[in-house]
N, C-alpha and C positions, 0 to 999 in steps of 0.2 A: 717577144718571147713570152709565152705563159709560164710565169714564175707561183699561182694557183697552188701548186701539188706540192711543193717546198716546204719545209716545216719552218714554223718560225724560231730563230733564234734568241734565248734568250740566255743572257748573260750574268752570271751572278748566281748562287745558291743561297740567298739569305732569305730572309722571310718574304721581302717582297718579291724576290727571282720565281721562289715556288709559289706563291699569290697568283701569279701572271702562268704560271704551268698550270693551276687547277683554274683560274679563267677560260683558256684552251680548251681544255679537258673538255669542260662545262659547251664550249661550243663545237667541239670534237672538230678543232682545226691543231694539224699537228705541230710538233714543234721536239727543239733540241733544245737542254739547258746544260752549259756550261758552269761549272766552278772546278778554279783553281787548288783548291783545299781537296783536303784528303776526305773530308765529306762535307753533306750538306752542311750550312751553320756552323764551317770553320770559322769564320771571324769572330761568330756570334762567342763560339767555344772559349774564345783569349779571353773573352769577360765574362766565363762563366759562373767566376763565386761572386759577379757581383746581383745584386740585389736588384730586379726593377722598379718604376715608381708608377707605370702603368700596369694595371691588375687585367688578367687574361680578357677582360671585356674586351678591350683597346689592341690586344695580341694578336687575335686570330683573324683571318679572313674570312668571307661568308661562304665564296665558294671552295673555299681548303674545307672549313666545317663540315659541308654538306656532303662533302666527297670521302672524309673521314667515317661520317656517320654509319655511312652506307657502306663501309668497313666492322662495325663494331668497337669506333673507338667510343675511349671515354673522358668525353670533357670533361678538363680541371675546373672549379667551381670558379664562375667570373671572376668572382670578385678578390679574388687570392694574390698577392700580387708574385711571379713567378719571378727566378734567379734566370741569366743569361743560360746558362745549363739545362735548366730544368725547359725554359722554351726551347732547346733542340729535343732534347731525350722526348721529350711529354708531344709533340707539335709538329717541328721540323722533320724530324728521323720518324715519324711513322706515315705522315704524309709522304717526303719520299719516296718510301717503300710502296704503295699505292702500287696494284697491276698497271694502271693506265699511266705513272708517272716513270716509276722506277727504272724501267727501260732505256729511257730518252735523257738522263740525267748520266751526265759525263762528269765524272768526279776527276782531282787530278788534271785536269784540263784549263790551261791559262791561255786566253784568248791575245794573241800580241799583233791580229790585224785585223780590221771589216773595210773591204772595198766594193766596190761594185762589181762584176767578174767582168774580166779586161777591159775595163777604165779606170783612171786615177781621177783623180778630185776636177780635173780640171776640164775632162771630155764631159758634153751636155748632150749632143745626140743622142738620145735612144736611151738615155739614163735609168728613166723610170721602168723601162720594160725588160731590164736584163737583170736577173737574182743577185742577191748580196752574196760575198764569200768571203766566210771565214777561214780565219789561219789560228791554230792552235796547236799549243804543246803538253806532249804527254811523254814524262820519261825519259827527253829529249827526243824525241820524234816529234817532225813538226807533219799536221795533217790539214786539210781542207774539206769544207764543206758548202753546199750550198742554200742559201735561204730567200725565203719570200720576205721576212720582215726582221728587224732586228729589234730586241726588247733589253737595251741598257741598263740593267742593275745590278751593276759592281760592285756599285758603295762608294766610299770614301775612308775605308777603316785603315788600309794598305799603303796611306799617305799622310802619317800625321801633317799637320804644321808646325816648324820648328818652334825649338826655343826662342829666337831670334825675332824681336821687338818689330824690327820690318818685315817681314818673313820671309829672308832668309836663312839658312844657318846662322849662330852667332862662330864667331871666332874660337873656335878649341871645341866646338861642338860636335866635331866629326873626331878629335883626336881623344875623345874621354867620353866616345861612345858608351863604351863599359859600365858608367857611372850613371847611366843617362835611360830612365825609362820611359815609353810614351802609351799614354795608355793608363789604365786602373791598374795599381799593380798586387794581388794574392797577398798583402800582406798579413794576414791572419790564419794563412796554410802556407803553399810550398814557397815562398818569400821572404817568411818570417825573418828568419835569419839574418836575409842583406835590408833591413832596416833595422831591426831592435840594436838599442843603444848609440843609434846614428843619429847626426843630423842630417834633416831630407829639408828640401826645398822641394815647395810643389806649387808650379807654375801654372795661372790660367783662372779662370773666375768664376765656371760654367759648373753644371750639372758632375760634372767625371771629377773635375777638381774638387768639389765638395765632397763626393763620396770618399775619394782619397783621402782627405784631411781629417773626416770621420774616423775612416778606418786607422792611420796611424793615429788618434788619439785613443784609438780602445789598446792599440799596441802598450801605446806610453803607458795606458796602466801598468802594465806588469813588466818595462821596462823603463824604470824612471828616468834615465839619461837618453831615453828619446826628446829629439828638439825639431819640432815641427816650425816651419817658415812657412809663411803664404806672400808667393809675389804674382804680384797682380798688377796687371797695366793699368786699370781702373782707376780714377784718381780717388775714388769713396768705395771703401768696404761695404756701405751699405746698402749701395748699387746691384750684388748679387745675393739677397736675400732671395727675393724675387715676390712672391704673394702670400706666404705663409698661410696661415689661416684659411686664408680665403681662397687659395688655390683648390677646385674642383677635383684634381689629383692630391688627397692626405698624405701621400709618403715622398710625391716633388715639394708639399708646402715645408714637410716637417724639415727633408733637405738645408729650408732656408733657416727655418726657426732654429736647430740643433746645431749650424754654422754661428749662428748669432750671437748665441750664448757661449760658443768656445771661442769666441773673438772679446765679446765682453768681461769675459772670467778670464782675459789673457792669457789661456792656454795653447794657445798658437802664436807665434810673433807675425804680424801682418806688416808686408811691405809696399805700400798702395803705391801705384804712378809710378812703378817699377818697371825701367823699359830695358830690358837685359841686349848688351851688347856683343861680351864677351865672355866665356868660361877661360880661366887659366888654372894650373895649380900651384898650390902657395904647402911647401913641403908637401903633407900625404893626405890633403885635402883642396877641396876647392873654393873657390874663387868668382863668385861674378861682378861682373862690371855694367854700368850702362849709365843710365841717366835719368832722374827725378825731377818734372819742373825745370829742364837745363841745368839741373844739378848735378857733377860725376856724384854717383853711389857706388856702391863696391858693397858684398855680403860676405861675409868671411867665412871659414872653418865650416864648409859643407861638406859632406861625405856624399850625398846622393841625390838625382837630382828626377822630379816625376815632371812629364811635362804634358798636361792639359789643356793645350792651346786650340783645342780643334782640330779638324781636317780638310783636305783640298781635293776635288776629284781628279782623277789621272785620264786624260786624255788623248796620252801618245798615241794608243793602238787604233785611235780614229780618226787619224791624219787622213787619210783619204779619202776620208764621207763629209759632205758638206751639212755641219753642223754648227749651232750658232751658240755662244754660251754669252753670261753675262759678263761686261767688261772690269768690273769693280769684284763682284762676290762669284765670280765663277757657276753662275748656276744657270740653269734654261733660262732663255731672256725672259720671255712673259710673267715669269715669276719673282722677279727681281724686285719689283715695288712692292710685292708682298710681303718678301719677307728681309728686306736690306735690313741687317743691325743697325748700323747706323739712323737709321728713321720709326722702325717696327721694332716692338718691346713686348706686343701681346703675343697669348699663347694661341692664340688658334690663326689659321688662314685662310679664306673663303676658299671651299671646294672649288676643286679643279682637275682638268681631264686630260683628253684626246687635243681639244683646241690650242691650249696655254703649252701643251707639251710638244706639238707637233716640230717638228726640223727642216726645213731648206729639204733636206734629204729626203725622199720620200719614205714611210713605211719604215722610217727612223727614228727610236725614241730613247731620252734619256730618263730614267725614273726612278723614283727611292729618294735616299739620303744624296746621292750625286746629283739627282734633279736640282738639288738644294746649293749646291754649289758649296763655296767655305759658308753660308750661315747655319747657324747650330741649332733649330730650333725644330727637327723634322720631327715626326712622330711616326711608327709603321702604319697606322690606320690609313694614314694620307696618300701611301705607297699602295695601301689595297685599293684603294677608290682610284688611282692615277691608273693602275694596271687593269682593272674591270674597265675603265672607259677605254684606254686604248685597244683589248681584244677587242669589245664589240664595233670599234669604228674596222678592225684588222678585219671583221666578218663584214662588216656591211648594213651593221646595225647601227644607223648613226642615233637615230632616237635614243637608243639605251646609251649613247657614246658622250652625246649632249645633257642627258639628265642625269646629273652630276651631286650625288649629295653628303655630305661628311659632316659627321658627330664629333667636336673633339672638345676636351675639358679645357676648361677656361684657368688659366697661371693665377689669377685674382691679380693678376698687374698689368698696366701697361704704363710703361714714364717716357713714351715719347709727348712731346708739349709743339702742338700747332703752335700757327704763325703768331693767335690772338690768345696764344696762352693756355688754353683750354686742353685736356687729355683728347689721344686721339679717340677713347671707349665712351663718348660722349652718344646720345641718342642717333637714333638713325634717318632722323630727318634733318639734322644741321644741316647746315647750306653745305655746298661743298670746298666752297672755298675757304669754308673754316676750318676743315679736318685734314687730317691725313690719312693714309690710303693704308696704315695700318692694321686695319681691323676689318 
């Protein structure tokens, strides 16, 4: 069956979902993009008072730019670094709107199947030559469509990782939901309220947790009975400074250094090798439990609790497509050695494309921050280059698809340590049995 004339589906409205639509565009092969949200750059929209630490350099895609231009828009000056808001209002929502995009974009639209049209996962005849079809809902109306290729980027926003030290829920985690935020939370606008004069626990060690611990210590100015907690699995606070100084990105170094000093000036109580078990409540506050070093710990008199833990990609609605993920970090396999936490500490990844992304499944891809699986270290520029390679292999430009290249600013750290001791950001001719595959 010629599935040719099919537009391709792409899934997701966030920056890299419209990336991979002005790619399209760019080769005038059609296509449908689904998001769930009430417009483009809903998720983006939940963190939109916070603050980026990539300046519009790192934000935009080359062919959204170039598709903008030829609109009359007017680019934000590089080097600015934008708010989660300011990238939809300023980027998202006028690219969108584009004659050649704005049609094909299905707002409100939550994609809950991709199979093959009549086969399940498990028929191999003729696989390849029959369209994909989607199932999605609108308003509760469930609708079908048919596609020549699918382009997965979902995200990961729509699935924290719990509280819960193993990951899964902790115990009373679902019953004091209410107490319980995931995510940056507006503490300095519409928030303010349910933190000032509370004490917050805020869980997690990453990028989102810092900026949280920031934001409720400018609170604490002006509400002196704010009591900020930082619990952290990490056995060393020191561990998430990250590169300071020497971070190529000035507003991800300053992150570490302005953590630094509110840890040193004990303005934040820090609970390292905190592995939370359970939330209860102890009268009109709460309660966690778990374990330090196989030690029980217990945190008393919390009122509120942020949680910082990362995120997991959601997989159910492609039960029926043969797709392969990584068995430890959940991410595309090929990309698993690049960026496993556990082994990889630096900031950048060698480019990569059509090849490393490709799926079992044909004309199947998963890409963005979901590409990445639970490790937290994605960046959008990485999604624009992952989605430019896959259209042009999607047209048949495999040259453009293979020539694969990405710019990305260096953390000024890496602390994983080879076998014989050495960093793995050691020169590029060490043998290779001495390194690791981090960098």
């Amino acid at each position: 069956m010629h599935t040719q004339h099919l537009p391709v589906a792409v899934i997701g409205g966030g920056p890299v979902g419209l990336a991979a639509a002005a790619h399209l565009v760019r080769k005038r092969k059609p296509f449908v993009l689904f998001e769930k949200g009430v417009s483009v750059g809903a998720s983006v929209l939940e963190w939109g008072h916070v603050r980026m630490f990539s300046p519009w350099e790192f934000n935009i895609d080359q062919a959204a730019e170039e598709l903008l231009l030829q609109h009359d828009w007017i680019s934000p000056p590089k080097d600015e670094l934008p708010t989660g808001e300011e990238l939809v209002n300023l980027y998202l929502f006028p690219l969108s709107r584009l004659p050649m995009i704005q049609p094909f974009v299905l707002t409100n639209s939550k994609v809950v199947a991709v199979n093959r049209k009549g086969l399940d996962k498990v028929k191999t005849a003729g696989r390849d030559q029959v369209p994909f079809e989607i199932t999605y809902e609108t308003n509760g109306v469930y609708q079908k469509l048919e596609a020549s290729a699918v382009i997965d980027a979902s995200g990961t926003w729509y699935t924290p990782n719990p509280v819960g030290a193993n990951g899964n829920l902790a115990m009373g985690e679902k019953e004091f939901a209410n107490r319980i935020f995931y995510g940056i939370p507006d503490v300095s606008g519409k928030q303010r309220n349910r933190y000032a004069e509370k004490a917050v626990a805020v869980v997690g060690s990453g990028h989102s947790a810092i900026h949280t611990l920031l934001n409720l210590e400018v609170l604490k100015r002006d509400f002196k009975n704010t009591t900020i907690h930082w619990v952290l699995r990490k056995q060393a606070v020191s561990d998430t400074y990250g590169g300071e100084e020497k971070d190529a990105l000035p507003a991800r170094g300053a992150l570490g250094k302005h953590i630094r000093q509110l840890v040193e000036e004990e303005r934040i109580q820090v609970h390292a090798g905190f592995r939370i078990e359970s939330i209860r409540q102890s009268e009109s506050t709460l309660t966690l439990s778990g374990n330090t070093n196989g030690q029980l710990t217990y945190l008393d008199h919390i009122d509120e609790i942020v949680v910082n833990t990362g995120a997991r990609p959601d997989f159910s609605f492609l039960r029926e497509l043969r797709y392969e993920s990584n068995t430890s970090i959940e991410s595309v396999p090929d990309l698993a050695e690049l960026i496993d936490p556990n082994i990889h500490s630096c900031g950048t990844v060698r480019p990569h494309g059509e090849a490393e992304l490709r799926q079992p499944e044909k004309d199947f891809y998963i890409v963005g921050s979901k590409s990445y699986g639970r490790a937290p270290t994605f960046l959008m520029a990485t999604g624009y280059e992952q989605v430019r390679s896959i259209v042009a292999a999607l047209c048949g430009d495999w040259e453009a698809a293979k020539k694969v290249e990405l710019n990305l600013p260096e953390t000024g750290v890496c602390g994983t340590q080879t076998d014989k001791g050495s960093t793995c950001c050691g020169p590029a001719n060490v043998e290779k049995e001495n390194t690791s595959s981090c960098c």
